[in-house]
PDB file of N, CA, C and O in Angstrom, chain B, residues numbered from 101:
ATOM      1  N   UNK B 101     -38.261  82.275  66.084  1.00  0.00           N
ATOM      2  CA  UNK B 101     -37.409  81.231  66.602  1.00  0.00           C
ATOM      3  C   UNK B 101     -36.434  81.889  67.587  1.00  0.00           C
ATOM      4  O   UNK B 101     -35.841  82.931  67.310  1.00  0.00           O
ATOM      5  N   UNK B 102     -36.310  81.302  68.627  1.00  0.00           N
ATOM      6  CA  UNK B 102     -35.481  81.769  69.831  1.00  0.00           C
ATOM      7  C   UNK B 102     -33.934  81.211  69.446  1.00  0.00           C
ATOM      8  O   UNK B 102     -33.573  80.325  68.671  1.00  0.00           O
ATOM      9  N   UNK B 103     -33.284  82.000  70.211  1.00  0.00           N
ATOM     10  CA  UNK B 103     -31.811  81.776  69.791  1.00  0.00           C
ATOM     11  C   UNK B 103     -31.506  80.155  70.421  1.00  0.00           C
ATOM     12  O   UNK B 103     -30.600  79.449  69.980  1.00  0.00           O
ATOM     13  N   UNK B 104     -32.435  79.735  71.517  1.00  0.00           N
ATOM     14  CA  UNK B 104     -31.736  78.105  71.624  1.00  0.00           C
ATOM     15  C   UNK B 104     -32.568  77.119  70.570  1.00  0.00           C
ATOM     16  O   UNK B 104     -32.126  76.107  70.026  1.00  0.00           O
ATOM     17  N   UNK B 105     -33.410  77.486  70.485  1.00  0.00           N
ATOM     18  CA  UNK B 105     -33.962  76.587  69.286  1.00  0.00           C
ATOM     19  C   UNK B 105     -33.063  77.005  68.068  1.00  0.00           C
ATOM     20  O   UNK B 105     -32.906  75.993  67.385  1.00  0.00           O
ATOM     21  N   UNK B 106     -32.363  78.149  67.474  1.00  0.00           N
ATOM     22  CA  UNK B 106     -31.964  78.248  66.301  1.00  0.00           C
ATOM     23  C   UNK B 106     -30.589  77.534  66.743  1.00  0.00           C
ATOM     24  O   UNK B 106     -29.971  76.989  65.829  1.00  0.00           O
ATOM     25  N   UNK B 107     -30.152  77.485  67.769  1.00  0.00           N
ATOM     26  CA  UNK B 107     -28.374  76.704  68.576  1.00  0.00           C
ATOM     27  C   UNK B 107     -28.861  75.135  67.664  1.00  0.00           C
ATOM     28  O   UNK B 107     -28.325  74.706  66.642  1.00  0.00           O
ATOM     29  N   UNK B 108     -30.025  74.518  68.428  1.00  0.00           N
ATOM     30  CA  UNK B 108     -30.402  73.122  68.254  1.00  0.00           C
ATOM     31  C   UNK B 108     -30.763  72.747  66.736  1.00  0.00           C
ATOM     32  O   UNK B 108     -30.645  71.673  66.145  1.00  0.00           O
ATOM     33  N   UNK B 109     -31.236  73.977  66.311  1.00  0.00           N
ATOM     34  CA  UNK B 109     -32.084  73.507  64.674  1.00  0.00           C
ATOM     35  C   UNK B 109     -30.507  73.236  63.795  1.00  0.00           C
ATOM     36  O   UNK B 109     -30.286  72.221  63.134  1.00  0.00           O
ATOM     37  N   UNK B 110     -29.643  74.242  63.949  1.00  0.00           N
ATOM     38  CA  UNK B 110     -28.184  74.691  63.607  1.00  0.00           C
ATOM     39  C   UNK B 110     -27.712  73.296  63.600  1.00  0.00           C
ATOM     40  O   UNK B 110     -27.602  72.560  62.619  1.00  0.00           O
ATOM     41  N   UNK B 111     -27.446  73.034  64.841  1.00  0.00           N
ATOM     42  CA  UNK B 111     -26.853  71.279  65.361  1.00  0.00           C
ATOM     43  C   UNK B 111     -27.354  69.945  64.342  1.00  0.00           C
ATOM     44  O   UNK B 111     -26.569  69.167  63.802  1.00  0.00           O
ATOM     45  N   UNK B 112     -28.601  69.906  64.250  1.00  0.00           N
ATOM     46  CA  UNK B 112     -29.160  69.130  63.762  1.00  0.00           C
ATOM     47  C   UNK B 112     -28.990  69.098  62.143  1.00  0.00           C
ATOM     48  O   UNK B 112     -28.738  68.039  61.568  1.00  0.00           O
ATOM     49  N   UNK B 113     -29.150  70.366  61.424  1.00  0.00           N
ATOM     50  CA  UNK B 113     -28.634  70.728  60.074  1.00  0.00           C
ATOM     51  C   UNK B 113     -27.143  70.312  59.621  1.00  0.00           C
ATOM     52  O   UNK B 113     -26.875  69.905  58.491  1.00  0.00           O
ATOM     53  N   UNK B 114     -26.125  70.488  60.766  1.00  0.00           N
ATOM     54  CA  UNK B 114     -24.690  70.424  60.537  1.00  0.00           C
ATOM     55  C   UNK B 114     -24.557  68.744  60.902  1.00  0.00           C
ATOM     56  O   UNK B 114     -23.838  68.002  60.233  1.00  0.00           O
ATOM     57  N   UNK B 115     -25.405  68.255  62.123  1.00  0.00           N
ATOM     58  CA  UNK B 115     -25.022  66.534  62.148  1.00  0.00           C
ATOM     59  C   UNK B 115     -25.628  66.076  60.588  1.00  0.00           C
ATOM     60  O   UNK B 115     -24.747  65.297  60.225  1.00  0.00           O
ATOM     61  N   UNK B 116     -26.564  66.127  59.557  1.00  0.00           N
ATOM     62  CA  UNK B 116     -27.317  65.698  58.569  1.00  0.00           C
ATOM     63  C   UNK B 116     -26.497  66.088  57.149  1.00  0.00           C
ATOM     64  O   UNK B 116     -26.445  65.345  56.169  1.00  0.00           O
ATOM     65  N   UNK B 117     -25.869  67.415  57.253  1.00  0.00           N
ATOM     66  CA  UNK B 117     -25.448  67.991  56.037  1.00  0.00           C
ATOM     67  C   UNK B 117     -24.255  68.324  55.884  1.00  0.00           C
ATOM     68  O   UNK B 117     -23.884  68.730  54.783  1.00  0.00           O
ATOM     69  N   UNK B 118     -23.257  68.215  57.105  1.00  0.00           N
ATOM     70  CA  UNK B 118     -21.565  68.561  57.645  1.00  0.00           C
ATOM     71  C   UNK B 118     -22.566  70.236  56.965  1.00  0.00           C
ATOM     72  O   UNK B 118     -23.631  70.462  56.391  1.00  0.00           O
ATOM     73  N   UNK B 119     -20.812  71.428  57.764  1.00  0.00           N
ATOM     74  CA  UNK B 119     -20.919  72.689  57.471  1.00  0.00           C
ATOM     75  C   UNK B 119     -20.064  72.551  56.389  1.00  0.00           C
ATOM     76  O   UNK B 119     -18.886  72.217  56.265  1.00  0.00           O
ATOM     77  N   UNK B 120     -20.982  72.903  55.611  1.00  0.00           N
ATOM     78  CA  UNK B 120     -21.096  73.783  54.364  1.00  0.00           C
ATOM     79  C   UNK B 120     -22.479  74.366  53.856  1.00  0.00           C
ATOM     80  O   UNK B 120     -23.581  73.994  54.260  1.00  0.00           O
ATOM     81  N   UNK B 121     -22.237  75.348  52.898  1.00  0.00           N
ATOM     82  CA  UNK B 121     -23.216  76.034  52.340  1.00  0.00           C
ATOM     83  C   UNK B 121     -23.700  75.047  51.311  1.00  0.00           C
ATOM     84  O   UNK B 121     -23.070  74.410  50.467  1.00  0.00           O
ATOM     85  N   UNK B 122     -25.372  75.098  51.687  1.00  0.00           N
ATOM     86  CA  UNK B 122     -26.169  74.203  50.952  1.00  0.00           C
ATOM     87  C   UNK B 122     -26.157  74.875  49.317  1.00  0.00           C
ATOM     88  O   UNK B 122     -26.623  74.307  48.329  1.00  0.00           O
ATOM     89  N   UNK B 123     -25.687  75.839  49.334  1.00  0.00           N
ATOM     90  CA  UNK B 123     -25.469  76.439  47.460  1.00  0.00           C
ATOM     91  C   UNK B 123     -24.410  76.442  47.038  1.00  0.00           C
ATOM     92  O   UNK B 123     -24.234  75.813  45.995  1.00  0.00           O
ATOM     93  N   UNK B 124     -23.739  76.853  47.404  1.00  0.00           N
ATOM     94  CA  UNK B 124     -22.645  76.498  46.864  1.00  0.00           C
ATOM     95  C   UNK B 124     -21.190  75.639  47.357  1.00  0.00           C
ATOM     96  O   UNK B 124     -20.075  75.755  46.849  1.00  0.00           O
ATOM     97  N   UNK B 125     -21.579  74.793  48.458  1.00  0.00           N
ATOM     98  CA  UNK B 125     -20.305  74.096  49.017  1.00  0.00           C
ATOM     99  C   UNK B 125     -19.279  74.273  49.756  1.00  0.00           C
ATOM    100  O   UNK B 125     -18.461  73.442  50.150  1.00  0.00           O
ATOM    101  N   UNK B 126     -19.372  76.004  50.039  1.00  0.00           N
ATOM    102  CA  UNK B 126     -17.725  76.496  50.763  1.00  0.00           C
ATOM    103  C   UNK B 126     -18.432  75.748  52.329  1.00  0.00           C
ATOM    104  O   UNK B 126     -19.536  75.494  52.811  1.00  0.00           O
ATOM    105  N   UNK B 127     -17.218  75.646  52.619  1.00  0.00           N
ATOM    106  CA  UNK B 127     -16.764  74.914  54.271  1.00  0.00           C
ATOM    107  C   UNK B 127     -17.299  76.197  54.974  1.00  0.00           C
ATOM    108  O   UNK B 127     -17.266  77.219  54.289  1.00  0.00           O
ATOM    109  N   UNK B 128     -17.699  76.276  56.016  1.00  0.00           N
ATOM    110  CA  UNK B 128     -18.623  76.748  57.073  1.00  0.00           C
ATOM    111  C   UNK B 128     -17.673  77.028  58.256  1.00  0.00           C
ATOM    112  O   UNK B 128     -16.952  76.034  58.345  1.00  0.00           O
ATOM    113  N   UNK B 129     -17.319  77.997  59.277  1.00  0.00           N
ATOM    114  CA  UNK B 129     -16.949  77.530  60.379  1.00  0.00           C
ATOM    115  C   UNK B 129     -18.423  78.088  61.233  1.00  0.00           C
ATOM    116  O   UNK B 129     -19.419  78.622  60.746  1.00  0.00           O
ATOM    117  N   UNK B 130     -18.095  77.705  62.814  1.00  0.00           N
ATOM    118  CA  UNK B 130     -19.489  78.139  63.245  1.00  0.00           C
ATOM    119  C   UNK B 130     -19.941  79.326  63.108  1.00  0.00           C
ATOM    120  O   UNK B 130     -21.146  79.359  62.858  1.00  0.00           O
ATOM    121  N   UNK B 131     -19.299  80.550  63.195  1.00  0.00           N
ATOM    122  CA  UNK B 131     -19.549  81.749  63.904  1.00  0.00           C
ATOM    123  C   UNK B 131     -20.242  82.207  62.287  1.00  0.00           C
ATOM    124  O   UNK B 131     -21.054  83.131  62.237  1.00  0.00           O
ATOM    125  N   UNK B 132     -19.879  81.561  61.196  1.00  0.00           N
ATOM    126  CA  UNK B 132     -20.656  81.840  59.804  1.00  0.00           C
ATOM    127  C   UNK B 132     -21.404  81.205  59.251  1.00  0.00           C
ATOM    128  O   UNK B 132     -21.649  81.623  58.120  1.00  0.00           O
ATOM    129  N   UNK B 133     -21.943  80.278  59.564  1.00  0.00           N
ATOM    130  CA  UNK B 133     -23.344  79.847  59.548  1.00  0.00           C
ATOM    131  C   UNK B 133     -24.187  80.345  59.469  1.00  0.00           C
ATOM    132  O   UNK B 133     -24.331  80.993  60.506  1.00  0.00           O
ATOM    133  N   UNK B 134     -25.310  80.564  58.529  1.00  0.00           N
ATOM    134  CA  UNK B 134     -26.629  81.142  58.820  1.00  0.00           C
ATOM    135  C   UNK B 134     -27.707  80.168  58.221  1.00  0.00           C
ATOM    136  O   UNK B 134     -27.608  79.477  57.208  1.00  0.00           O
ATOM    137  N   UNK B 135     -28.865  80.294  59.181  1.00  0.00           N
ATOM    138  CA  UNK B 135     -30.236  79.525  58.475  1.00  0.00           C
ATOM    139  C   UNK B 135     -30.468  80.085  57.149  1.00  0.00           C
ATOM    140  O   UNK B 135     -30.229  81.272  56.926  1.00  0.00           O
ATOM    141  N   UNK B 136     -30.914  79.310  56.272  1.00  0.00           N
ATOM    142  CA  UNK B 136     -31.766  79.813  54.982  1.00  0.00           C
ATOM    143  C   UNK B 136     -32.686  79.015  54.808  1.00  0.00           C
ATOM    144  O   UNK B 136     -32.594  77.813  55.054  1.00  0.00           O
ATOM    145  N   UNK B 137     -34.137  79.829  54.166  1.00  0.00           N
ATOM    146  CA  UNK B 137     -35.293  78.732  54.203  1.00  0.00           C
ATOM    147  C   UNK B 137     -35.341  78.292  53.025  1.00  0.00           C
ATOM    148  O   UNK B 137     -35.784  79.163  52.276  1.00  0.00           O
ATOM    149  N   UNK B 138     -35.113  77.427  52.545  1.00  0.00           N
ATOM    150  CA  UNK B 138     -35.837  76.995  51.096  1.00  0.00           C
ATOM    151  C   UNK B 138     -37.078  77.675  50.866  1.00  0.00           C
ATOM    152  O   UNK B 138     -37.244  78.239  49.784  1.00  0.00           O
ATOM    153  N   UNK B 139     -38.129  77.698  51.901  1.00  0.00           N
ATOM    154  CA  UNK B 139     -39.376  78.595  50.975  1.00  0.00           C
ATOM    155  C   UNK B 139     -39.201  79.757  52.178  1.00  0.00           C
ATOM    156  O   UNK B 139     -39.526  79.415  53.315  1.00  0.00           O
ATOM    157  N   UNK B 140     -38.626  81.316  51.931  1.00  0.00           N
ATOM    158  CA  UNK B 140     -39.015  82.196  52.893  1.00  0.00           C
ATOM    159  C   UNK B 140     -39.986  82.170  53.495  1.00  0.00           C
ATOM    160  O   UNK B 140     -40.979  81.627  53.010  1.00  0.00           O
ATOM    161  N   UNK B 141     -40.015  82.700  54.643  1.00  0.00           N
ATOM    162  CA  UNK B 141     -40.798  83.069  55.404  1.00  0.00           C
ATOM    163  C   UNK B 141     -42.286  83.487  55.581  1.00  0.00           C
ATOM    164  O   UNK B 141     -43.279  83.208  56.253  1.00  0.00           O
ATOM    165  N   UNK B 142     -41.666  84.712  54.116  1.00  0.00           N
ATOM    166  CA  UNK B 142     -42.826  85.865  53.675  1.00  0.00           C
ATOM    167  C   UNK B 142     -43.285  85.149  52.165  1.00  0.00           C
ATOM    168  O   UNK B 142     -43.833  85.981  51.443  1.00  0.00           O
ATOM    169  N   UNK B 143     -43.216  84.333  51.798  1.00  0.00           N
ATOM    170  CA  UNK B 143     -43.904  83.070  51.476  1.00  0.00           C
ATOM    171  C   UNK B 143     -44.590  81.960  51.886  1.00  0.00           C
ATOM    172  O   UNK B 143     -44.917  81.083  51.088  1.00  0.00           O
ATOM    173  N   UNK B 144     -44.858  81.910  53.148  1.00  0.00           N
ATOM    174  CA  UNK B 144     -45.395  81.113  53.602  1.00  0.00           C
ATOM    175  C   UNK B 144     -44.682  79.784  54.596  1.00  0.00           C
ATOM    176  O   UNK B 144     -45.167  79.025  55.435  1.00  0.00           O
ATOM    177  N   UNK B 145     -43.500  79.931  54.103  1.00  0.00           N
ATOM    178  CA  UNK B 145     -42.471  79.175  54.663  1.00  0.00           C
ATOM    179  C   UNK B 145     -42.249  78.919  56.259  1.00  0.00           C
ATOM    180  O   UNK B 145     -42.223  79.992  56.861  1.00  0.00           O
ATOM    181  N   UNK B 146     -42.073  77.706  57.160  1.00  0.00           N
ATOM    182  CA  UNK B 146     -41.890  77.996  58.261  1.00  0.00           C
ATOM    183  C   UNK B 146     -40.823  77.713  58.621  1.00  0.00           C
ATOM    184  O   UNK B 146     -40.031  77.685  57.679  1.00  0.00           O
ATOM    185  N   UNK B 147     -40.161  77.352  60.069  1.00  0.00           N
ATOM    186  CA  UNK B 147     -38.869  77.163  60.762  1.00  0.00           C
ATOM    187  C   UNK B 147     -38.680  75.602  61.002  1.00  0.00           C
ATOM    188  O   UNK B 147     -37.896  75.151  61.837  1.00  0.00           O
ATOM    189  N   UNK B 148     -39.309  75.000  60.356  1.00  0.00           N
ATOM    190  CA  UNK B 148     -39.192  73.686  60.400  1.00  0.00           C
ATOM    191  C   UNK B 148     -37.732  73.105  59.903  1.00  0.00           C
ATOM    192  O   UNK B 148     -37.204  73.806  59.040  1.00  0.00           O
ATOM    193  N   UNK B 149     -36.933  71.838  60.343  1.00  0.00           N
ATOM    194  CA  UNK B 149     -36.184  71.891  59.509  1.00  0.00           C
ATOM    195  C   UNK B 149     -36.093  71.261  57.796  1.00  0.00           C
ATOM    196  O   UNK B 149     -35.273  71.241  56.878  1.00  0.00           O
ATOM    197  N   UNK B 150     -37.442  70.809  58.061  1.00  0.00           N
ATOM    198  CA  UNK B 150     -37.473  70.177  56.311  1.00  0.00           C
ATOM    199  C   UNK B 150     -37.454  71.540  55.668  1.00  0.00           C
ATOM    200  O   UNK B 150     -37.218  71.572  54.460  1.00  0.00           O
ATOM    201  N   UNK B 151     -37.665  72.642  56.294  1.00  0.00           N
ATOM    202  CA  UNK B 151     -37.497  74.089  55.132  1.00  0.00           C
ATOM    203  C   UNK B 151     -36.567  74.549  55.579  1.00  0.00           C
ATOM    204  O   UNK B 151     -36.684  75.617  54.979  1.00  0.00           O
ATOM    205  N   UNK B 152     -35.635  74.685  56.183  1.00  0.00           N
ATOM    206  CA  UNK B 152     -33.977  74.899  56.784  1.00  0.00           C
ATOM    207  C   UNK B 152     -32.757  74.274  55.883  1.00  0.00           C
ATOM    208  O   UNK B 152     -32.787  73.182  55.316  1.00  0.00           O
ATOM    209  N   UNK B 153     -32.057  74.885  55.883  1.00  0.00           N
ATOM    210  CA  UNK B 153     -30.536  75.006  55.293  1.00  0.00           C
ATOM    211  C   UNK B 153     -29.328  75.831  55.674  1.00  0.00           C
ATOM    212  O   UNK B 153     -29.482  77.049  55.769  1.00  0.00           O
ATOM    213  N   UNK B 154     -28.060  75.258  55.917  1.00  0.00           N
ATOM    214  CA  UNK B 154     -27.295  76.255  56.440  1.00  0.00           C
ATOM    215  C   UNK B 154     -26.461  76.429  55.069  1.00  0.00           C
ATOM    216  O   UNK B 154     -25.892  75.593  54.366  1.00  0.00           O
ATOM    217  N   UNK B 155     -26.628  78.075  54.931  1.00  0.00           N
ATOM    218  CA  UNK B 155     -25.652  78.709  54.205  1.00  0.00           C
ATOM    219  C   UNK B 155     -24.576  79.573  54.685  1.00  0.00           C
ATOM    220  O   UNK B 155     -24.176  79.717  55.840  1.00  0.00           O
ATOM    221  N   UNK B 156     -24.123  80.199  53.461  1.00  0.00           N
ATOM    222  CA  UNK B 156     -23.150  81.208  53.820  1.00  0.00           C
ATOM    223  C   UNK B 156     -23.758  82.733  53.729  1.00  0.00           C
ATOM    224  O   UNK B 156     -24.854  82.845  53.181  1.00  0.00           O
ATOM    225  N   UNK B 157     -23.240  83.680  54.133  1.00  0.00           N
ATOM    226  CA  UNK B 157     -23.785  84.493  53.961  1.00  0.00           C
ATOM    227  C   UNK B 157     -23.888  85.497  52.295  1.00  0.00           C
ATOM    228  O   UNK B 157     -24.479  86.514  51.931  1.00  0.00           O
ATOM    229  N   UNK B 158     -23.294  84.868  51.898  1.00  0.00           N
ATOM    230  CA  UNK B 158     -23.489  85.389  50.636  1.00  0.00           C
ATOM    231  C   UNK B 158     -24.265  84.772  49.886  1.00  0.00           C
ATOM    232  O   UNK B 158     -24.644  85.626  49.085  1.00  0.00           O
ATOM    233  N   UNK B 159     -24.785  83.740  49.618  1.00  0.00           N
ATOM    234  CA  UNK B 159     -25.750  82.851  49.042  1.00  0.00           C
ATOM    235  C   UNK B 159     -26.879  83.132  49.716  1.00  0.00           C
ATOM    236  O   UNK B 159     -27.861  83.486  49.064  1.00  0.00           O
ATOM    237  N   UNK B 160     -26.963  83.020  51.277  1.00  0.00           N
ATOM    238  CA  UNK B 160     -28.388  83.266  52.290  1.00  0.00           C
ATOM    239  C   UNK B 160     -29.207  85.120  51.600  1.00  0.00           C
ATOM    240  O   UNK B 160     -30.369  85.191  51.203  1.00  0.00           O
ATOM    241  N   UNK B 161     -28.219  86.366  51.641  1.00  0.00           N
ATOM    242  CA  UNK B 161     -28.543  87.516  51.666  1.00  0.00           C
ATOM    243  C   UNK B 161     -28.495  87.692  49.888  1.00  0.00           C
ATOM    244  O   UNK B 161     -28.628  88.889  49.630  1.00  0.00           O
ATOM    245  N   UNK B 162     -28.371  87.003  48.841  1.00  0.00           N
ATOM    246  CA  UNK B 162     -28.580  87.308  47.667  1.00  0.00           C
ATOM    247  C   UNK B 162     -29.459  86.415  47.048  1.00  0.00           C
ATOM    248  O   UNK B 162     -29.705  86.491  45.844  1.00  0.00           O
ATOM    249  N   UNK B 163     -30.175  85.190  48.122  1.00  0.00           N
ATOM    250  CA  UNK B 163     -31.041  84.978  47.868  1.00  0.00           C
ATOM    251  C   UNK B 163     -32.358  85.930  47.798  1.00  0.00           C
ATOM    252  O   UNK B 163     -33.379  86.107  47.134  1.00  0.00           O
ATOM    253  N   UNK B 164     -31.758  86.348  48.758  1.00  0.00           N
ATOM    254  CA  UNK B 164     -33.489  87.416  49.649  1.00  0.00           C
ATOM    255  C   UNK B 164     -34.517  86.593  50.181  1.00  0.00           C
ATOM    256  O   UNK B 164     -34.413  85.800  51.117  1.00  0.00           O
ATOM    257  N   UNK B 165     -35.758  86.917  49.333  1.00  0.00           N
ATOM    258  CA  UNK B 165     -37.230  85.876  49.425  1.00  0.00           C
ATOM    259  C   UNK B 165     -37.453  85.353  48.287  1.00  0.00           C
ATOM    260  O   UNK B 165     -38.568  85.302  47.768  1.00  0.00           O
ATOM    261  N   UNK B 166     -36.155  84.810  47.673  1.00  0.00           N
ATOM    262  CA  UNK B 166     -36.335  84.477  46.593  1.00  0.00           C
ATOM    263  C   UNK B 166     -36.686  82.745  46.476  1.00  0.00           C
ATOM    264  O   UNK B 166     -36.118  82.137  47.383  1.00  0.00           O
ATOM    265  N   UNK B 167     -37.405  81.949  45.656  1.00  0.00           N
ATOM    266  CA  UNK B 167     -38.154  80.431  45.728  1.00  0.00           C
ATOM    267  C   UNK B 167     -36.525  79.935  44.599  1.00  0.00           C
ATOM    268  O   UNK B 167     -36.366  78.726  44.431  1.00  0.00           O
ATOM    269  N   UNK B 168     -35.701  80.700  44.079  1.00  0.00           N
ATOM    270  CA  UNK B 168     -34.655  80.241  43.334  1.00  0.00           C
ATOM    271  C   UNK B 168     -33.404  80.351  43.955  1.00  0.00           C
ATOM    272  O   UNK B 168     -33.327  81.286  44.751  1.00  0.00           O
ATOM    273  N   UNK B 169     -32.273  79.570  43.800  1.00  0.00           N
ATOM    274  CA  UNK B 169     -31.225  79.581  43.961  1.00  0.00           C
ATOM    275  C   UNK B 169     -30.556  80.268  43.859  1.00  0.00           C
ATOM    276  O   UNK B 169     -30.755  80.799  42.767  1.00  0.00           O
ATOM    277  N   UNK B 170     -28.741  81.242  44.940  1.00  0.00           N
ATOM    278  CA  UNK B 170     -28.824  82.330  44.923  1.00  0.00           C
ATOM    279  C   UNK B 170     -28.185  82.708  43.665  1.00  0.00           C
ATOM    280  O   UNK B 170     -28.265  81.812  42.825  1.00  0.00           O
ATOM    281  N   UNK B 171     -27.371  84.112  43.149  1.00  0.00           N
ATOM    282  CA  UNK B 171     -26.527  84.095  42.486  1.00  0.00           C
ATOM    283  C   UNK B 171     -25.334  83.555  42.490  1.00  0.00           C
ATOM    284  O   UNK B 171     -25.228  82.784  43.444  1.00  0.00           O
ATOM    285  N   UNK B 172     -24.349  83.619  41.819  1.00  0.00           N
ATOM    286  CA  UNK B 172     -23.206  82.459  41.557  1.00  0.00           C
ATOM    287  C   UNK B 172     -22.102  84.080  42.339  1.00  0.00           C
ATOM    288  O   UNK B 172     -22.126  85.287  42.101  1.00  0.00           O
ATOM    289  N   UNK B 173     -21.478  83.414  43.065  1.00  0.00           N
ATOM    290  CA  UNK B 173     -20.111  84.954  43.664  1.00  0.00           C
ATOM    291  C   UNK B 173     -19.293  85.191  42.524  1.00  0.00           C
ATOM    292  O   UNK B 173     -18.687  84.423  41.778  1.00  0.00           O
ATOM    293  N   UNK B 174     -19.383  86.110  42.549  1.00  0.00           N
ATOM    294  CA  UNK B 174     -18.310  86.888  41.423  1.00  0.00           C
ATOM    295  C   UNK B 174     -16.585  86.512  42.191  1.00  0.00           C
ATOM    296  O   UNK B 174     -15.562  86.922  41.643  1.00  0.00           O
TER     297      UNK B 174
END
């Protein structure tokens, strides 16, 4: 995914879901936003947005490639 398609996929996630993290709820500003797939990648998963979610980065990177929800932040 090219960085203007990830600008537009981004847009479209935040008009449908407001910013926040789809796991756990914290408020979002832009510059911390990140995609997360519901089914990774290296699962089979694609860039669609029915498999898209914007998280935070702590929920997105302790997910990993994981098909479960991330850990809870200490």
């Amino acid at each position: 995914m090219n960085s203007k398609q990830k600008r537009s996929k981004t847009a479209s996630l935040v008009k449908d879901f407001g910013s926040q993290c789809w796991w756990c709820g914290c408020k979002l500003s832009p510059d911390k936003i990140t995609l997360d797939h519901l089914k990774p990648q290296s699962k089979g998963g694609s860039n669609s947005l029915e498999n898209l979610r914007l998280a935070c980065f702590h929920c997105n990177n302790s997910r990993g490639n994981s098909l479960y929800p991330p850990q809870k932040k200490r």
